[in-house]
Every structure is written in C-alpha cells, then in structure tokens.
N, CA, C and O atoms as a GROMACS GRO file, in nm:
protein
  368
    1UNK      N    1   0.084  -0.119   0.000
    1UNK     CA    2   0.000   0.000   0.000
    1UNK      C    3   0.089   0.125   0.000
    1UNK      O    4   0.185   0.134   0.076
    2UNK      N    5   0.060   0.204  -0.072
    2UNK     CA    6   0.175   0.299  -0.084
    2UNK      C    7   0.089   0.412   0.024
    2UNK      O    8  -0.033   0.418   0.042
    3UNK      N    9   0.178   0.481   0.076
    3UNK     CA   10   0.168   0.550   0.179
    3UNK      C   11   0.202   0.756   0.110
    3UNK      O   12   0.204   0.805  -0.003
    4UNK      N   13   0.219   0.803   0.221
    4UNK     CA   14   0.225   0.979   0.186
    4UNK      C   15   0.390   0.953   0.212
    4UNK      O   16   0.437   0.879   0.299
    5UNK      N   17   0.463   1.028   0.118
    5UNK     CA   18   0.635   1.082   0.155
    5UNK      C   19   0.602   1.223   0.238
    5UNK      O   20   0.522   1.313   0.212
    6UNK      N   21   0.678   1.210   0.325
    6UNK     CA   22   0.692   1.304   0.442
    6UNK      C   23   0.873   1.329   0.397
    6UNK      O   24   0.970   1.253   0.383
    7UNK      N   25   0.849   1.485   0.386
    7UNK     CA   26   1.017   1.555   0.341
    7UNK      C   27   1.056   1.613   0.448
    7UNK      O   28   0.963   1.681   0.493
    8UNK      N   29   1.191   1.622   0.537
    8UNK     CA   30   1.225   1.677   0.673
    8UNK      C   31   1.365   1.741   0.576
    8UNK      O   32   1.421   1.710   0.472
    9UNK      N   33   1.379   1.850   0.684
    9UNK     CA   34   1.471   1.947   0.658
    9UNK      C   35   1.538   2.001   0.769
    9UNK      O   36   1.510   2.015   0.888
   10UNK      N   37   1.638   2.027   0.693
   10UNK     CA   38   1.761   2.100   0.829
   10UNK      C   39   1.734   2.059   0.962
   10UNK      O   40   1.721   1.938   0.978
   11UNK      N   41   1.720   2.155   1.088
   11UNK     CA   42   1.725   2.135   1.204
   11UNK      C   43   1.665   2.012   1.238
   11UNK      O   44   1.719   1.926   1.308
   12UNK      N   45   1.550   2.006   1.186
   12UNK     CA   46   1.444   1.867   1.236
   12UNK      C   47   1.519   1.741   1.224
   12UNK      O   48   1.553   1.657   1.307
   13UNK      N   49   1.544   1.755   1.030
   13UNK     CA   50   1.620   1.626   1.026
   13UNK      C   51   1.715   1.567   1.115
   13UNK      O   52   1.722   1.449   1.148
   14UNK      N   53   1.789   1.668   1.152
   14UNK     CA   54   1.923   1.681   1.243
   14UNK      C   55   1.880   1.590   1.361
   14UNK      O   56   1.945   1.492   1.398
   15UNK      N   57   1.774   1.628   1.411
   15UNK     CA   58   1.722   1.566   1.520
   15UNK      C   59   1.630   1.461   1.502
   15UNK      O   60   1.582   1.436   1.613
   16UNK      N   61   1.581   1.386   1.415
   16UNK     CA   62   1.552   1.278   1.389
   16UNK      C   63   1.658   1.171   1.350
   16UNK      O   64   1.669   1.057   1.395
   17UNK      N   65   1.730   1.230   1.262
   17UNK     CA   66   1.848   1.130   1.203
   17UNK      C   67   1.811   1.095   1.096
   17UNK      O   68   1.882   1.012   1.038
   18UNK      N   69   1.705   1.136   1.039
   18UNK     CA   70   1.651   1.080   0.857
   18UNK      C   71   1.574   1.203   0.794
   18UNK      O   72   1.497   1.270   0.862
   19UNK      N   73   1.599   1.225   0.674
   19UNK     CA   74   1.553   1.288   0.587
   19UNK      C   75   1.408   1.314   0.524
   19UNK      O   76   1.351   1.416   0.486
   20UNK      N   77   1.372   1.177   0.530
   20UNK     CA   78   1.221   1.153   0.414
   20UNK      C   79   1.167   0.968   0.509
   20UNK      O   80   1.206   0.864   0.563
   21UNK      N   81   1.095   1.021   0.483
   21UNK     CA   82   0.986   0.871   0.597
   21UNK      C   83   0.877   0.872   0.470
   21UNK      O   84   0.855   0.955   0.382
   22UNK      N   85   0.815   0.733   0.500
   22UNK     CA   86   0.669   0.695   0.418
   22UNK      C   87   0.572   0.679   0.542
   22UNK      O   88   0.578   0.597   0.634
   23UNK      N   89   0.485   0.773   0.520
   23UNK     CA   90   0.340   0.703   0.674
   23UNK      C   91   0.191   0.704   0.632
   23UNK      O   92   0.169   0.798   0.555
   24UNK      N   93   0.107   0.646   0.651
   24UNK     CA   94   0.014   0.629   0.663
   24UNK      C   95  -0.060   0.693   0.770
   24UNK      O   96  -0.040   0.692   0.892
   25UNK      N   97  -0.196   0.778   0.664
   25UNK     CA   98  -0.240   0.866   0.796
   25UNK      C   99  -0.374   0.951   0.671
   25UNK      O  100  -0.385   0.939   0.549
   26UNK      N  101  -0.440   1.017   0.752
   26UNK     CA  102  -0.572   1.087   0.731
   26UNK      C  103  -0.534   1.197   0.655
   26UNK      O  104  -0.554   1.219   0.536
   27UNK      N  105  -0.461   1.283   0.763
   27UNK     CA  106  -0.467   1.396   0.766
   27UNK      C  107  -0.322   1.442   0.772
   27UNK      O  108  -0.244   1.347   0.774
   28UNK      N  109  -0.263   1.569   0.775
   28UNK     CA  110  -0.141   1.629   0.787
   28UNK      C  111  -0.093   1.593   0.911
   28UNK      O  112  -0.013   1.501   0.931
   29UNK      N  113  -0.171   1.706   1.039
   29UNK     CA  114  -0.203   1.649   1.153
   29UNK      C  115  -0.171   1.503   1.242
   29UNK      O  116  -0.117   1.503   1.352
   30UNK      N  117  -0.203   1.418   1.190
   30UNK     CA  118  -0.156   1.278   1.185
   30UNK      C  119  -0.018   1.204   1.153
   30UNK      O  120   0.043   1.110   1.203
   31UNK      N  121  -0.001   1.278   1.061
   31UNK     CA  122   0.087   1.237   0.991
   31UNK      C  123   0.196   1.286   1.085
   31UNK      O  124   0.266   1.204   1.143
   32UNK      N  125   0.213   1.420   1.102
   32UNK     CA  126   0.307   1.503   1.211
   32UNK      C  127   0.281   1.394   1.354
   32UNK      O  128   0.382   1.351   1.408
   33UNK      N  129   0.168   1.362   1.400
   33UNK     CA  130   0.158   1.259   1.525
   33UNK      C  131   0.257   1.178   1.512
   33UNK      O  132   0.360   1.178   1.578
   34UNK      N  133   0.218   1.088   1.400
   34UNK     CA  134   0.328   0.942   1.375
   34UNK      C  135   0.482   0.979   1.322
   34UNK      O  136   0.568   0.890   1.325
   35UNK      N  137   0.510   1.094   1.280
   35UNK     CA  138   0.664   1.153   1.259
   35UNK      C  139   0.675   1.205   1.410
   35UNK      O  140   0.792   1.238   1.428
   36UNK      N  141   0.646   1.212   1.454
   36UNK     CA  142   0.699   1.274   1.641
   36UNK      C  143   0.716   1.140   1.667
   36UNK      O  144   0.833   1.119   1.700
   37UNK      N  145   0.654   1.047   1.667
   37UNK     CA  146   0.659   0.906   1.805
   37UNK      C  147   0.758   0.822   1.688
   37UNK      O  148   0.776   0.703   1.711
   38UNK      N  149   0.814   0.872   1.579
   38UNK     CA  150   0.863   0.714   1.476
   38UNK      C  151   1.040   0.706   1.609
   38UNK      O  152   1.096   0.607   1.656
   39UNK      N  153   1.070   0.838   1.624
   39UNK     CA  154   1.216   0.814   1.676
   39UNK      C  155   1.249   0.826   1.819
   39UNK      O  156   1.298   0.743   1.895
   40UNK      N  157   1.203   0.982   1.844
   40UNK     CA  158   1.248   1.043   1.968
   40UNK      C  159   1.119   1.144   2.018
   40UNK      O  160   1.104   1.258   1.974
   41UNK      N  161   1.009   1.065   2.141
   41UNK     CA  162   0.910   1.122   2.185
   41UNK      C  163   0.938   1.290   2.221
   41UNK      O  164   0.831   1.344   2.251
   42UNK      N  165   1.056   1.386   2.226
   42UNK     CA  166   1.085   1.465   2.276
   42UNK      C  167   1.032   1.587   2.157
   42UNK      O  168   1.012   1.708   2.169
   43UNK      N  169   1.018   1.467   2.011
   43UNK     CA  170   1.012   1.606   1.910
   43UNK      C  171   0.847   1.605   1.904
   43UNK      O  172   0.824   1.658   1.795
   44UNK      N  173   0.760   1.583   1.945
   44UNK     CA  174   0.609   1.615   1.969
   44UNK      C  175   0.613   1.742   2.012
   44UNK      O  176   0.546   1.824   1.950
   45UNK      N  177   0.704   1.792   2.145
   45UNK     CA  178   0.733   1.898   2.188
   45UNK      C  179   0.763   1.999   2.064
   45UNK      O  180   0.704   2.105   2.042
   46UNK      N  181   0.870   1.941   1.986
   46UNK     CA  182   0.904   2.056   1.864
   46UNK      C  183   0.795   2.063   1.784
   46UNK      O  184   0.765   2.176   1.822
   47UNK      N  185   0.742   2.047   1.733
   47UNK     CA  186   0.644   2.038   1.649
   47UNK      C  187   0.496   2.114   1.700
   47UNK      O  188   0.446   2.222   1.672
   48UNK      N  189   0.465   2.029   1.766
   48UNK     CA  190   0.357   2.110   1.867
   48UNK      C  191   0.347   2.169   1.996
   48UNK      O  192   0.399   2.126   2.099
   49UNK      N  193   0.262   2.291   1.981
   49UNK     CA  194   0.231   2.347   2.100
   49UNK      C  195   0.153   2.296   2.190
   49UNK      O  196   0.065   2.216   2.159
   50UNK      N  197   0.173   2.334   2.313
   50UNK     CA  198   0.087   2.288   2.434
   50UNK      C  199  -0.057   2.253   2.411
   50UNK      O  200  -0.090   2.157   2.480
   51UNK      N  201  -0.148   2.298   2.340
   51UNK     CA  202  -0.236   2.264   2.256
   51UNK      C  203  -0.266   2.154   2.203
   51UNK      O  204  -0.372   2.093   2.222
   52UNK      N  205  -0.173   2.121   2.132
   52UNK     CA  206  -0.160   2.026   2.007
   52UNK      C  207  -0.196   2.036   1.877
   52UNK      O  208  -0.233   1.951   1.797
   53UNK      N  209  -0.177   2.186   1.866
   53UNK     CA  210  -0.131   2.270   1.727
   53UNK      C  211  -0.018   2.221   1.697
   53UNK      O  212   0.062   2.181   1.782
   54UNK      N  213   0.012   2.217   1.494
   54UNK     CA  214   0.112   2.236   1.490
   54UNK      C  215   0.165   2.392   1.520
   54UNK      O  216   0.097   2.494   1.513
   55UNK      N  217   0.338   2.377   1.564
   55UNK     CA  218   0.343   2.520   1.574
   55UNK      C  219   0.336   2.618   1.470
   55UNK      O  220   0.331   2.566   1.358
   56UNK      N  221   0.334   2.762   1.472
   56UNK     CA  222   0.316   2.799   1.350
   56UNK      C  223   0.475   2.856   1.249
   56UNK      O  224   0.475   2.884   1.129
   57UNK      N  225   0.587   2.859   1.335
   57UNK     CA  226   0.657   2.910   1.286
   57UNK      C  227   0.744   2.798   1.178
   57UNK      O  228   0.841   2.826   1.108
   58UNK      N  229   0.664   2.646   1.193
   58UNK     CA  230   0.687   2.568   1.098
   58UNK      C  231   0.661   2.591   0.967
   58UNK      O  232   0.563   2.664   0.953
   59UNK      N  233   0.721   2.550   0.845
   59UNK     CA  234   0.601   2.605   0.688
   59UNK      C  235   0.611   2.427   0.624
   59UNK      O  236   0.702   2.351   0.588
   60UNK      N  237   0.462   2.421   0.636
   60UNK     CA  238   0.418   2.314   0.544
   60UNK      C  239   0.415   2.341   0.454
   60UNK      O  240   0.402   2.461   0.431
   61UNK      N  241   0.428   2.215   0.307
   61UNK     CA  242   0.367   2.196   0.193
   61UNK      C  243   0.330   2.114   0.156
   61UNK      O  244   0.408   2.020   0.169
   62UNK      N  245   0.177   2.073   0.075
   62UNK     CA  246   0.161   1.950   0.017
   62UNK      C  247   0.166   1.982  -0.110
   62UNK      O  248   0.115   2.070  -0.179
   63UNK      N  249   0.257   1.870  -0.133
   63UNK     CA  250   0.213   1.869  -0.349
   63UNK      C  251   0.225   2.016  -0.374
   63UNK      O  252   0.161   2.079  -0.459
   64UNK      N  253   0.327   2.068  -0.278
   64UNK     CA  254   0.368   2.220  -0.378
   64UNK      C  255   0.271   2.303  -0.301
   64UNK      O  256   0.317   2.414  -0.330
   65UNK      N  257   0.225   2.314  -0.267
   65UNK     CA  258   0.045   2.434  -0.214
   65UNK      C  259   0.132   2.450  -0.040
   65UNK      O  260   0.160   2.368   0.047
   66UNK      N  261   0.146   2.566  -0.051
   66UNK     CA  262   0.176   2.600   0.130
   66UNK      C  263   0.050   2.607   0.192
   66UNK      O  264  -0.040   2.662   0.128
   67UNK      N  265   0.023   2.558   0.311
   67UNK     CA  266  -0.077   2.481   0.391
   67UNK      C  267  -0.057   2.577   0.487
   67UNK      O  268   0.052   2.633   0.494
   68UNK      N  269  -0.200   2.618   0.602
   68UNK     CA  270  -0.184   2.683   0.692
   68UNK      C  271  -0.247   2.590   0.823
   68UNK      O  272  -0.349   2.527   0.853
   69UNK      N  273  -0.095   2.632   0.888
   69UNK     CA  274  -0.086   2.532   0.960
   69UNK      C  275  -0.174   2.493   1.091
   69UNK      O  276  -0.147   2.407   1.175
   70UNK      N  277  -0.305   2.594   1.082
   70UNK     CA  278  -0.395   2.605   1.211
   70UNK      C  279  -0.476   2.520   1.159
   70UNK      O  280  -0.546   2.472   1.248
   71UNK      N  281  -0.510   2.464   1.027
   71UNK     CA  282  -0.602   2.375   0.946
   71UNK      C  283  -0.537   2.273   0.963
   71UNK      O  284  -0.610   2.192   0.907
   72UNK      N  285  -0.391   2.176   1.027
   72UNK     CA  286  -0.389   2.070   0.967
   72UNK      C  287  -0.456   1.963   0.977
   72UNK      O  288  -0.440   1.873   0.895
   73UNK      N  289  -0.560   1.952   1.100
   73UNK     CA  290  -0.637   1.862   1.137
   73UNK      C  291  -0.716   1.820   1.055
   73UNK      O  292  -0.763   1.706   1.053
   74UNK      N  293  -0.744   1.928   0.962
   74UNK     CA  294  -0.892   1.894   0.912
   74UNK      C  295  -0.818   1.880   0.745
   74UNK      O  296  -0.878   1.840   0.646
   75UNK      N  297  -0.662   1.930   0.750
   75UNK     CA  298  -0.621   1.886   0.573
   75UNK      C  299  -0.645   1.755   0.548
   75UNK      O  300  -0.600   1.673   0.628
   76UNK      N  301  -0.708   1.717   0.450
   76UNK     CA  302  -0.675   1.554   0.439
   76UNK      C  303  -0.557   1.519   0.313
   76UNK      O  304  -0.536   1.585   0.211
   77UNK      N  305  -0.489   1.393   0.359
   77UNK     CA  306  -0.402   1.387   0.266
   77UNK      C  307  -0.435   1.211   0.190
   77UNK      O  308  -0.522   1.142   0.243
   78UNK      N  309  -0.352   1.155   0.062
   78UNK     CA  310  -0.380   1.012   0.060
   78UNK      C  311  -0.266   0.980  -0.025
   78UNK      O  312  -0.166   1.048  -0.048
   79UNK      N  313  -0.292   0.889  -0.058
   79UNK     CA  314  -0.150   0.763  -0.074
   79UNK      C  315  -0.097   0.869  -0.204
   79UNK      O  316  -0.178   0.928  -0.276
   80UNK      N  317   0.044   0.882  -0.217
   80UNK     CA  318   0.115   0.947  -0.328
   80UNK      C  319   0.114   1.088  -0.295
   80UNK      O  320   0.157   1.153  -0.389
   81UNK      N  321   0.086   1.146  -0.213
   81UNK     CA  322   0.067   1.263  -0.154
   81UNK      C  323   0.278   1.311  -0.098
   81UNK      O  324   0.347   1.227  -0.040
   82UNK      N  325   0.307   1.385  -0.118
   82UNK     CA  326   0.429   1.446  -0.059
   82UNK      C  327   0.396   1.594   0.045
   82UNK      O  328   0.352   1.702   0.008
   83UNK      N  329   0.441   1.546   0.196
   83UNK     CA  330   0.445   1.639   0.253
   83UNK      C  331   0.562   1.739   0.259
   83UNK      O  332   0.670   1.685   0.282
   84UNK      N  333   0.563   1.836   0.248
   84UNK     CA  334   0.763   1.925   0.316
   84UNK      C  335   0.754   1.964   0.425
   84UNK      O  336   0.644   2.003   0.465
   85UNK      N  337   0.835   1.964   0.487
   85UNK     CA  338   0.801   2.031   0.656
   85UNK      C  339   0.934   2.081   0.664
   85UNK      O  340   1.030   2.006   0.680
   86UNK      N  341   0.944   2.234   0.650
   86UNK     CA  342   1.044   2.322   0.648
   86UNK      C  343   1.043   2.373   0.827
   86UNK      O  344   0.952   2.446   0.868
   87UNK      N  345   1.148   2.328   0.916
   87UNK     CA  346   1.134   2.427   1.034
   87UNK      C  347   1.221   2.574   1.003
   87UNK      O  348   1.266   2.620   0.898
   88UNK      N  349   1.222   2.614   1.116
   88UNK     CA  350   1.217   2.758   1.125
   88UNK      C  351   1.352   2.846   1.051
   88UNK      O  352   1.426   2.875   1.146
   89UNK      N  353   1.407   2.896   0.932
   89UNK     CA  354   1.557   2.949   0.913
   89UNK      C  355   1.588   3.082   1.022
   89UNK      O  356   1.505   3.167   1.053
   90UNK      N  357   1.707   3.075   1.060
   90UNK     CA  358   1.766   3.143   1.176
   90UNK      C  359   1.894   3.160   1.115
   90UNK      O  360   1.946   3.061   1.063
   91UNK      N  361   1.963   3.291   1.111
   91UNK     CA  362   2.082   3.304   1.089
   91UNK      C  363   2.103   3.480   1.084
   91UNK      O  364   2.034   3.567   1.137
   92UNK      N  365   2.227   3.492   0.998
   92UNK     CA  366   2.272   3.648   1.059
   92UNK      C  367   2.370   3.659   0.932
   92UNK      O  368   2.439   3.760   0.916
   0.00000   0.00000   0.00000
C-alpha cells in the first residue's frame, strides 16, 4: 500500500536522524503525530504546541500548495501525496 512521503529538513532532520519517511495517515495532523513518536518522543514537543497545534513558525507543503498550519487537522491527505516540513531558518 503505498503511503504519503513526508520531506524533513535542516534542524528537524538533524534531530531525527533521517531525511524523508513513508506514513500512513488521514490527515497532515496525523501524519506530524506518527513523525513525532517514529524516533524520539521529545520532538512532539518541537512540532507542537501545548495545545496540540502544529506550531506555526513551521512552513508546510503539500504537493507544492503552502498549507496553513492552524487547518492541519482537518487537511486531508492520501497515498502518493508528498508532505515538506520546512522548520524555522535562523541566521545572521
């Protein structure tokens, strides 16, 4: 069953240890659930707020379309779908 590609970048990756994952899932939302618990329970924290928003200073994309990230619950995504999950650029 082919699943959604989930794309990680810079800092995150750093802290996962992998680049690109395949998951199965509904929604964006979800999808971010099962990428927090695949490695290190600590990055649920990065990702979401106390809430269980994603945070906002993250920038999603699906299939190219920047996503706002107070909707991801209700984005739905399905098999062949590519997520990007750009965290935050910082520099000087």
């Amino acid at each position: 069953m082919a699943g959604i590609t989930v794309m990680i970048y810079t800092t995150l990756r750093a802290r996962l240890g992998f680049s690109k994952a395949e998951l199965q899932g509904k929604t964006v939302h979800e999808l971010l659930l099962k990428l927090a618990a695949v490695k290190k329970p600590d990055v649920k924290n990065i990702l979401f707020d106390a809430a269980g928003r994603v945070k906002n200073h993250f920038v999603l994309t699906l299939n190219s379309e920047l996503l706002d990230n107070r909707k991801a619950k209700t984005i739905k995504v399905k098999a062949g779908d590519i997520l990007h999950i750009f965290p935050p650029i910082s520099g000087g």
